[in-house]
C-alpha positions in Angstrom: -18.0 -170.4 83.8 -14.4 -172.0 84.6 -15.9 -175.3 83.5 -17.4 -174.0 80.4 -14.2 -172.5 79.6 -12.8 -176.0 80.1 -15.1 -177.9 78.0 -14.4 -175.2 75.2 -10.8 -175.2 75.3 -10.8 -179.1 75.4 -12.9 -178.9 72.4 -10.6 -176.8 70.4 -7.3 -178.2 71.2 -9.1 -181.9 69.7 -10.0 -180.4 66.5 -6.8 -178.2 65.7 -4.9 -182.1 66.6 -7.1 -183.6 64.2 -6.5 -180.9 61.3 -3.1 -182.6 59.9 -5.1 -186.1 59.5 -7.5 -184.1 56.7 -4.7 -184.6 54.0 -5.1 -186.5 51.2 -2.5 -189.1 50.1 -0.9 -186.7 47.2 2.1 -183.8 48.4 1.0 -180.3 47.3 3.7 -180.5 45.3 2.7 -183.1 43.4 -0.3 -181.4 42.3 1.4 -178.0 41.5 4.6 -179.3 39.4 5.0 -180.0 36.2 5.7 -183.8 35.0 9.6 -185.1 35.4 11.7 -185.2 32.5 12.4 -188.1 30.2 16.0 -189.2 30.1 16.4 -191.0 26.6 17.6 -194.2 26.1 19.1 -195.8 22.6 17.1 -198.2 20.3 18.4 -201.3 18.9 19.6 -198.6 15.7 21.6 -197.0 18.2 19.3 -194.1 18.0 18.6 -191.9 20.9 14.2 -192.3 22.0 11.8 -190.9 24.7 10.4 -194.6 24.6 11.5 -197.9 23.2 8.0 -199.9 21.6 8.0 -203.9 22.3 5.3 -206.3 20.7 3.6 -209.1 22.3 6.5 -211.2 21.7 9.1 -209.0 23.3 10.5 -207.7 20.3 11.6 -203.9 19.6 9.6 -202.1 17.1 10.6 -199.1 15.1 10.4 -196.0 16.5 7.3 -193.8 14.5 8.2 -190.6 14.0 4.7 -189.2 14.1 3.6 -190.3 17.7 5.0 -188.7 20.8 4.9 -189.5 24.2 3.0 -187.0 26.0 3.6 -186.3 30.1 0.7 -184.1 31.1 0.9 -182.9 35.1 -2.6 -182.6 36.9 -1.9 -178.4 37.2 -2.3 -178.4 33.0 -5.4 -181.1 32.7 -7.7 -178.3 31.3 -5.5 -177.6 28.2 -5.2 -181.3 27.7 -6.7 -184.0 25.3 -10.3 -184.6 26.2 -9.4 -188.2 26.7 -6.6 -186.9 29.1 -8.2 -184.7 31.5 -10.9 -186.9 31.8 -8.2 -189.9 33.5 -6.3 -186.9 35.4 -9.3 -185.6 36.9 -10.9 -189.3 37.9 -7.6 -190.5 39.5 -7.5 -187.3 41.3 -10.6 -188.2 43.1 -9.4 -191.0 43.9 -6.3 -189.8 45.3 -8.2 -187.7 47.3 -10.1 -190.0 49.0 -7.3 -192.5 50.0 -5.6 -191.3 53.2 -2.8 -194.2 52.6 -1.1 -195.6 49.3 -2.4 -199.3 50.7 -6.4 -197.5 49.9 -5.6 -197.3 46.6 -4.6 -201.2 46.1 -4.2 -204.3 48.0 -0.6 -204.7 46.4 0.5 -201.5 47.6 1.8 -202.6 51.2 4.0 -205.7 49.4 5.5 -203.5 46.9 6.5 -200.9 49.5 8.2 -203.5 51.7 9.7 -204.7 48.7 11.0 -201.7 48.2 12.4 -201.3 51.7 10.0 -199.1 53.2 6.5 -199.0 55.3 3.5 -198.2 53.3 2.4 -195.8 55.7 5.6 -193.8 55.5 5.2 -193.3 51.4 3.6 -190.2 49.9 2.8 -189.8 45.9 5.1 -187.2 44.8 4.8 -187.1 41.2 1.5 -187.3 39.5 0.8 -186.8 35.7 -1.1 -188.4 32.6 1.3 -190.4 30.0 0.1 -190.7 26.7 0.3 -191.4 23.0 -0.1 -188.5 20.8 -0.2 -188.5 17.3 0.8 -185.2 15.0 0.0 -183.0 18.3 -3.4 -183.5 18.1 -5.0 -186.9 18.3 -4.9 -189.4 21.4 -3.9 -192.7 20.4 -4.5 -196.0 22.6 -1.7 -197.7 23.8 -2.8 -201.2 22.5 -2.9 -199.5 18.8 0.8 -199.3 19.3 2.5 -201.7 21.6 2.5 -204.1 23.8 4.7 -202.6 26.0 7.0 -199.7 26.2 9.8 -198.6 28.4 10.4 -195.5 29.6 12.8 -193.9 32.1 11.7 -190.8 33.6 14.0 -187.8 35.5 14.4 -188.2 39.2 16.9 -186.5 42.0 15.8 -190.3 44.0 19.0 -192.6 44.2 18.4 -196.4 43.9 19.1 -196.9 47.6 15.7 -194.8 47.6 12.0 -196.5 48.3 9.7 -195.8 45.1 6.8 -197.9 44.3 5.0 -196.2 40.6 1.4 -197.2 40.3 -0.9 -196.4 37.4 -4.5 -196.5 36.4 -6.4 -196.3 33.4 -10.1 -195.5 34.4 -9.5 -193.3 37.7 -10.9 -195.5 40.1 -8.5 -199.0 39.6 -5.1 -199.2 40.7 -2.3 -200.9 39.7 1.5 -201.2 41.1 4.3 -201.8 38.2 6.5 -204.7 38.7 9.3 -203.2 36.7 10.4 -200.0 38.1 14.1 -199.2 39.0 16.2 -196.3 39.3 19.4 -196.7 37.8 21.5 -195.1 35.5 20.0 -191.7 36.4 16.2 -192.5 35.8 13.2 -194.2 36.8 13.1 -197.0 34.7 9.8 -198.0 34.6 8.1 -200.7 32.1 4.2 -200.1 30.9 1.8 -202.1 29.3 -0.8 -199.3 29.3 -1.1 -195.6 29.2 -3.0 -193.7 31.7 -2.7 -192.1 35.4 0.9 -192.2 36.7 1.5 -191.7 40.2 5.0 -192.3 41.7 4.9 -192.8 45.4 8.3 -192.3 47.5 9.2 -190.9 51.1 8.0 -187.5 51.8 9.1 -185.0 54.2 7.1 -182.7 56.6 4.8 -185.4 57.5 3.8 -187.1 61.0 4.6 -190.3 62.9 7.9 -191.7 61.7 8.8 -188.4 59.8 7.2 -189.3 56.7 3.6 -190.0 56.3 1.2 -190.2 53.0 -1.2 -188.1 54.6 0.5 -184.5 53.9 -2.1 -182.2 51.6 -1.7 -179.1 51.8 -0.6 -177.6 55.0 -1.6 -173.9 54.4 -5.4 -174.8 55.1 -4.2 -176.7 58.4 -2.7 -173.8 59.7 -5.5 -171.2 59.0 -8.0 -173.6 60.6 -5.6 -173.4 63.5 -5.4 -170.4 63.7 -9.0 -169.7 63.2 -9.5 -172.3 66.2 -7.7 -170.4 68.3 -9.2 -166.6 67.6 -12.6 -168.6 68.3 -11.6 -169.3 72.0 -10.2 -165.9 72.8 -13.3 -164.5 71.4 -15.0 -167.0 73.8 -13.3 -166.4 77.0 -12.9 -162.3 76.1 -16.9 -162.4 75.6 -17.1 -164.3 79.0 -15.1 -162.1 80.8 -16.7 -158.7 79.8 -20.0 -160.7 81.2 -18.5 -161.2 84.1 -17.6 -157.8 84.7 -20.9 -156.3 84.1 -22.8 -158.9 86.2 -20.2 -157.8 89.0 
């Protein structure tokens, strides 16, 4: 009995140390919150914009009054665009399945050290759809307006901070963006497409070094553990009342 009460204990304390690793590369938060805010930036009239509009030749366009730059966070996909939650919901799955930024793109790991940090440390912390919207109600691809656009988006990160942004336009590819900065109390970030956004940074409340990618939600963690451990004192209480009657 002692040694069967061994092998069940050993068996338990493996899988409650293996529950933290189920985690998918998102933060809980990053699934939950709403999109960051835009801080706006002047045009070459001087005029305040949520996005300046460049053409193939690096030119600024004029701004059109009828399109608007739509953030849409993964918690409100089903009340967005069809053309929307259909992006949101395939680079979900793809988030979900990474267990590191570096399984989401080979460029990953480079960018991170470029940024001053291990790709194993970084966590995405924001996540959200950007897109072109015209009159409220019709999705408009990016290519129909510019050929690039630049946007600076709200953060509390300072630029002493690591942040690589990566995006992808048919849930399953990802790419890194050269050109993204904070500075001047944004994210400064450069697109030549609309789609996916995912900004990866430090997070906290993760393994290893203190920070770790691999940080879904925590909650379930815990009630496996917990569950885990009611199983073996179910176990040895159930052996010990046989015990007593075979004494």
């Amino acid at each position: 009995m002692k040694k069967l009460m061994a092998t069940l204990m050993a068996a338990m304390l493996v899988m409650a140390m293996a529950v933290p690793a189920f985690g998918a590369v998102t933060t809980p938060s990053a699934e939950q919150k709403g999109t960051p805010g835009i801080v706006r930036r002047a045009d070459k009239n001087g005029t305040l914009q949520d996005y300046l509009i460049f053409d193939a030749s690096g030119t600024e366009k004029d701004a059109d009054d009828t399109l608007k730059l739509v953030l849409t966070p993964y918690s409100k996909k089903d009340s967005a665009l069809p053309e929307i939650k259909d992006i949101l919901t395939k680079a979900k799955a793809k988030l979900d399945a990474a267990s590191t930024v570096a399984d989401l793109t080979k460029d990953a790991e480079a960018a991170a050290q470029k940024a001053g940090a291990s790709v194993s440390d970084l966590g995405v912390s924001e996540f959200f759809d950007a897109s072109f919207v015209r009159n409220g109600d019709t999705y408009v691809p990016f290519a129909d307006v510019a050929s690039s656009v630049k946007v600076s988006f709200e953060t509390s990160l300072s630029a002493s901070d690591p942040v690589v942004v990566l995006v992808s336009c048919d849930g399953d590819t990802w790419e890194v963006l050269d050109e993204a900065k904070v500075a001047d109390g944004g994210l400064n970030v450069v697109l030549d497409k609309f789609c996916a956004v995912a900004i990866a940074t430090e997070v906290q409340g993760t393994s290893g070094s203190g920070t770790s990618p691999q940080t879904g939600d925590m909650t379930t963690g815990i009630i496996v553990s917990i569950a885990l451990v009611a199983a073996l004192a179910l176990c040895i209480g159930g052996s010990i009342l046989v015990d007593r009657k075979h004494a």
